[in-house]
C-alpha positions in Angstrom: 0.0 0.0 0.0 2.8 2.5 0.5 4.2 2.2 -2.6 0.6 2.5 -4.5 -0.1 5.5 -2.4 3.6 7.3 -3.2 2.8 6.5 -6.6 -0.4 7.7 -7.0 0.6 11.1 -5.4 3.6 11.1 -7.9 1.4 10.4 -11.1 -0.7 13.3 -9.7 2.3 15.8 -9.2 2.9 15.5 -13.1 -0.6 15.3 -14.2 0.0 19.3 -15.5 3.2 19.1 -16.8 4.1 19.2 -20.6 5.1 15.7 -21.4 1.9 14.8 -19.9 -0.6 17.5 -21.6 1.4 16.5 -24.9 0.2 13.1 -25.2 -3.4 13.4 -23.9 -3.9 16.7 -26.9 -1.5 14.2 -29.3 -4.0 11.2 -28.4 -7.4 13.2 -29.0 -6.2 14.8 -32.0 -5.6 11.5 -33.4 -8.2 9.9 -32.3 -10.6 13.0 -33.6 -8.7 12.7 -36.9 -8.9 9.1 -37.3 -12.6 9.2 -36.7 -13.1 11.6 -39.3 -11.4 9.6 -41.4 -13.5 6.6 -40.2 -16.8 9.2 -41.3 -15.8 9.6 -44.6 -14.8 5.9 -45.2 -18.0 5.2 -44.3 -20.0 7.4 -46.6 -18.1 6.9 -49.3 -18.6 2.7 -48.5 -22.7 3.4 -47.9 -22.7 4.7 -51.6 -21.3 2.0 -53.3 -23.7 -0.4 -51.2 -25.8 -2.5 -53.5 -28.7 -2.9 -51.7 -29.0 -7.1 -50.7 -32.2 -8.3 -51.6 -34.1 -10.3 -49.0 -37.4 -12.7 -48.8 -39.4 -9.5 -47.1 -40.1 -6.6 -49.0 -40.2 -4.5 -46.2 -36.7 -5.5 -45.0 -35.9 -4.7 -48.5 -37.8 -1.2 -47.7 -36.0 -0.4 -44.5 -32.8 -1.0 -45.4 -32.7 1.2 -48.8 -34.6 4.1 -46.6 -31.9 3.7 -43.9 -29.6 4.0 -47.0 -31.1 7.3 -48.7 -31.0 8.9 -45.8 -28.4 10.7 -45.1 -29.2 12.0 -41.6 -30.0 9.0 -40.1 -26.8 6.9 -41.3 -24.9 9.8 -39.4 -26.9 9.7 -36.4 -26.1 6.2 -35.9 -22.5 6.7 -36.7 -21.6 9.0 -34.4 -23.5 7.3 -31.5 -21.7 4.3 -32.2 -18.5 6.7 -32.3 -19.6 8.0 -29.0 -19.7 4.8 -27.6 -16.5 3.6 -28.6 -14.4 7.0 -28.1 -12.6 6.4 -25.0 -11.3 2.7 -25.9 -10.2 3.9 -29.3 -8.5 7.5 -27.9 -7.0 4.8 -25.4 -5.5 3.0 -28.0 -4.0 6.7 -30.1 -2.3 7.6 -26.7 -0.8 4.5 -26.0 1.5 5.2 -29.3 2.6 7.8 -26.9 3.2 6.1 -23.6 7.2 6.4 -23.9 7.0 10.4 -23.6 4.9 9.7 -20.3 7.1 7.4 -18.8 10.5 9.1 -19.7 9.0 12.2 -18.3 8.4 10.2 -14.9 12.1 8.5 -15.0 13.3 12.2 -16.0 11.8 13.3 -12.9 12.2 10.7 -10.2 14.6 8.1 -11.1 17.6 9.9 -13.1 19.8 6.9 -12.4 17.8 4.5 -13.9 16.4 5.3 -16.9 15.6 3.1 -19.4 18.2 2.3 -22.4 15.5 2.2 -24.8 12.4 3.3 -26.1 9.5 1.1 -26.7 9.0 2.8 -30.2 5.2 3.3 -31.7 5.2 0.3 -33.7 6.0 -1.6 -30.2 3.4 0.6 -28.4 0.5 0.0 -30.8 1.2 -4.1 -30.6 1.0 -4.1 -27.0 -1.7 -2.0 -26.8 -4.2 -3.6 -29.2 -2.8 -7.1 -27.6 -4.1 -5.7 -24.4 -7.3 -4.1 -26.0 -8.3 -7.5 -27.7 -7.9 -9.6 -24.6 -9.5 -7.2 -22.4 -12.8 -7.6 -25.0 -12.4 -11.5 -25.2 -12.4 -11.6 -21.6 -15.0 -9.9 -20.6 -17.1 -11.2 -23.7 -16.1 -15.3 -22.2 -17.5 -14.0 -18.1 -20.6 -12.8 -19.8 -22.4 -16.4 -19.1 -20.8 -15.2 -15.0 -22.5 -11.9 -15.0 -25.2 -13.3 -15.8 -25.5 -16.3 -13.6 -24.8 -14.2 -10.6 -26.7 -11.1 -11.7 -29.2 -12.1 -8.3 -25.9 -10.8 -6.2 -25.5 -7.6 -7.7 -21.8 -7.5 -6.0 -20.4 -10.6 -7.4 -20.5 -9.3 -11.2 -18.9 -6.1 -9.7 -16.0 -8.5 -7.9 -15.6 -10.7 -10.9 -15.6 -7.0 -13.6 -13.0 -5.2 -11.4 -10.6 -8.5 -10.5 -10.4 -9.3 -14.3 -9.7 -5.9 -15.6 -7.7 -5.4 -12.7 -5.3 -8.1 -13.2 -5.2 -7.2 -17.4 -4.6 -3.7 -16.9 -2.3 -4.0 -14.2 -0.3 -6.9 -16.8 -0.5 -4.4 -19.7 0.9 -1.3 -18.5 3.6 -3.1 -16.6 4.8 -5.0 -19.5 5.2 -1.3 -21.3 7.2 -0.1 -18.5 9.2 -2.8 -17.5 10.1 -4.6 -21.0 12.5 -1.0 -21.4 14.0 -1.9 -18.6 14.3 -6.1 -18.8 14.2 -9.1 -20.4 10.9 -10.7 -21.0 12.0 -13.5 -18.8 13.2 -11.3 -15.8 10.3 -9.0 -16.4 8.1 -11.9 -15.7 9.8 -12.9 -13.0 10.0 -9.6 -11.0 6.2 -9.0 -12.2 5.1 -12.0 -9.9 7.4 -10.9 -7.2 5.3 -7.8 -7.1 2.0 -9.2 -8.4 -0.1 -7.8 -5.2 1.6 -3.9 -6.4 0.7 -4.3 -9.9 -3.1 -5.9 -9.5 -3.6 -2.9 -7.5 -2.0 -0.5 -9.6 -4.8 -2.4 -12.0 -7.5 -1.5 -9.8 -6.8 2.2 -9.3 -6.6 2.4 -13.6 -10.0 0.3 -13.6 -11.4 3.2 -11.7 -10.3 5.6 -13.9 -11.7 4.2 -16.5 -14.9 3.3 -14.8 -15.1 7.9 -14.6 -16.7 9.3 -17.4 -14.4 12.1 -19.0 -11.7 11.1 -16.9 -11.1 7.7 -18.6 -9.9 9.5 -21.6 -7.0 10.4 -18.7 -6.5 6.7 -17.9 -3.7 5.7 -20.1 -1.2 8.3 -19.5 -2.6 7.8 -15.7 -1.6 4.3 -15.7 1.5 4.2 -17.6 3.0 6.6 -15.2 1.5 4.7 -11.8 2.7 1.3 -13.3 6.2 3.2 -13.9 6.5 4.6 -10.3 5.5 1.3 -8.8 8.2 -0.7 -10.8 11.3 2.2 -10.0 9.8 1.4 -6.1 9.8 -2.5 -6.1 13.2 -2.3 -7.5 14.9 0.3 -4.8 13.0 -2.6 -2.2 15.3 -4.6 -3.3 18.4 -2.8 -3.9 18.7 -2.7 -7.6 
């Protein structure tokens, strides 16, 4: 607990600083641009449609009118874009995780930064990794939530252990794979596996906040970060 609660009140400390704005304005411009990207992708496939025919005329009906109009194809898109805007800006800002965690090594642990930088292409593999198992999870305990939906706190334990334990995983891994092997980052990962499930549950919070989700990767990375520099002053290195 006190090295969750130091570095939660470092995260904090830099939550105003440059490094830190950079990436969340870098991350929602991309995301914005991306989705406008996504818009006009979309119209442009709509119009080369060929409407399917089915047995029922008045499916036949509904999806040509859906079609022609205009409005209603963008009403639909951008609720849908809505929806999905905080996973997918999550995904933009983890290309930029490395400024967020040299900014905290900068800052805190001088003497051991790491010798290299993730790189985007590096970034956006472990972060769609992470994205996709996070979905498969939760989509496999389904049949759980629903089973135990008559103890309204058991789909609540079973939500915030699982994404706990992934996002804890995933934002270590981006951290400490700078700084070790993958084999000795597994390692000191289960030597610190209480830390880090914690550290998960803290960025499953954050992400569980309207409007401040959109804060949780740059949030996590730098918590995860702190709370792997701690473990390894506990023991010396």
């Amino acid at each position: 607990m006190k090295n969750i609660a130091r570095a939660s009140e470092r995260t904090l400390a830099q939550i105003f600083e440059p490094a830190f704005l950079r990436v969340f304005f870098l991350g929602i411009l991309t995301t914005f641009l991306a989705m406008i990207a996504t818009w006009f992708l979309a119209g442009y496939l709509k119009d080369q449609i060929t409407l399917t025919h089915f047995d029922w005329q008045w499916v036949n009906d509904v999806f040509q009118w859906f079609l022609d109009i205009d409005w209603i194809f963008n009403i639909v898109f951008f609720f849908l874009m809505g929806i999905f805007f905080p996973p997918i800006a999550t995904i933009f800002m983890s290309l930029y995780l490395d400024d967020i965690i040299d900014a905290v090594e900068d800052k805190y642990y001088p003497d051991h930064k790491a010798g290299k930088r993730l790189g985007m292409g590096h970034l956006a593999y472990l972060a769609l990794r992470l994205a996709l198992m996070i979905i498969m999870l939760n989509i496999l305990v389904i049949p759980l939530y629903l089973f135990f939906f008559w103890l309204a706190f058991v789909p609540l334990v079973i939500f915030y252990v699982l994404n706990s334990y992934l996002l804890g995983w995933g934002y270590y891994e981006m951290v400490a794979v700078r700084h070790l092997g993958i084999r000795e980052a597994g390692r000191h990962r289960k030597s610190i596996r209480g830390q880090i499930l914690l550290g998960g549950f803290v960025i499953t919070l954050l992400y569980s906040l309207p409007v401040v989700n959109l804060l949780a990767p740059i949030l996590g990375a730098a918590l995860l970060a702190h709370l792997f520099h701690l473990s390894l002053r506990e023991r010396g290195n």
